[in-house]
C-alpha positions in Angstrom: 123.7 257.0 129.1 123.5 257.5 125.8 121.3 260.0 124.2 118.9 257.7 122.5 118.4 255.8 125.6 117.6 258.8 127.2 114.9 259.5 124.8 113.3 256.5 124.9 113.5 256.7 128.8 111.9 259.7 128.9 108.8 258.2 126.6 108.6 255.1 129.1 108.7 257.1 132.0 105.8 259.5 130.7 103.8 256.1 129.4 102.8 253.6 131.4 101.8 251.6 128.8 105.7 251.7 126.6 107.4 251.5 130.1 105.8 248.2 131.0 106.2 247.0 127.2 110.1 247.7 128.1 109.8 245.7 131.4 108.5 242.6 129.9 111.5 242.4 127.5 113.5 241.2 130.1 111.5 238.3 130.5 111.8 237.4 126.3 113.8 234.6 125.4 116.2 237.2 123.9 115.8 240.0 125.8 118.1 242.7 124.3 116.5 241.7 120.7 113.0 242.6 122.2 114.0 245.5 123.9 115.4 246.6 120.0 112.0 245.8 118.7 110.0 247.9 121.0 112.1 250.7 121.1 111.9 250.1 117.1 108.0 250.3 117.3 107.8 254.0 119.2 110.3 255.3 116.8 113.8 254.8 117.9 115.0 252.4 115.2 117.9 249.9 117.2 119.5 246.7 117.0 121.4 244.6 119.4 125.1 245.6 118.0 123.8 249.4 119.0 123.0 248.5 122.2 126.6 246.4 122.6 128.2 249.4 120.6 127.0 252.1 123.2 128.9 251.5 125.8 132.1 250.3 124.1 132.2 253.8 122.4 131.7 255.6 125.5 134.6 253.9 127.0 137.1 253.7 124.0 136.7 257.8 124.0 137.3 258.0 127.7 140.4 255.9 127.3 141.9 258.0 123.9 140.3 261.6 125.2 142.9 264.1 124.6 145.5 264.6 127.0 146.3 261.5 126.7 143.1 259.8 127.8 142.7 258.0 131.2 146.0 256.6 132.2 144.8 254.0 135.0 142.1 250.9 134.8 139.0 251.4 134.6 137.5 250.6 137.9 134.2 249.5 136.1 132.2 249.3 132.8 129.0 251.0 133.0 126.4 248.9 130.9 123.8 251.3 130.0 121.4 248.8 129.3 121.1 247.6 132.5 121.6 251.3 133.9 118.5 252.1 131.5 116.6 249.2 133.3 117.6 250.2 137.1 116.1 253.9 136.0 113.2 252.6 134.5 112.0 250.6 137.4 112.7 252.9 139.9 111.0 255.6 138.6 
């Protein structure tokens, strides 16, 4: 997960009050724009093309890392936003 995620994890998780803020996104009409704006509000300025960007950069590196990067297919994309959201609720 990426290091801003972790961050704001770590203020949920210590916060009852910003975790279930971060809960309810998911139930927004747009729930990544939502999640943006409360993370936004405690300090951790984000929009929706950071969230998308996140994992797309964590994956281009892995696949051009030196060496060569990863020669075979990826077995499967981590989204970190919904990783963020699995961590969150069971914790």
């Amino acid at each position: 997960m990426n290091e801003k995620l972790v961050e704001i994890l770590k203020k949920a998780r210590e916060n009852p009050v910003i975790k279930e803020k971060f809960l309810e996104t998911r139930n927004a009409k747009d729930p990544m724009d939502e999640f943006c704006k409360v993370a936004t509000a405690i300090g951790y300025e984000m929009t929706v093309g950071e969230l998308f960007a996140m994992g797309e950069e964590y994956s281009s590196n892995l696949l051009k890392s030196c060496n060569g990067g990863a020669v075979y297919p990826m077995d499967e994309w981590s989204d970190w936003y919904e990783d963020f959201f699995k961590t969150l609720k069971y914790s």
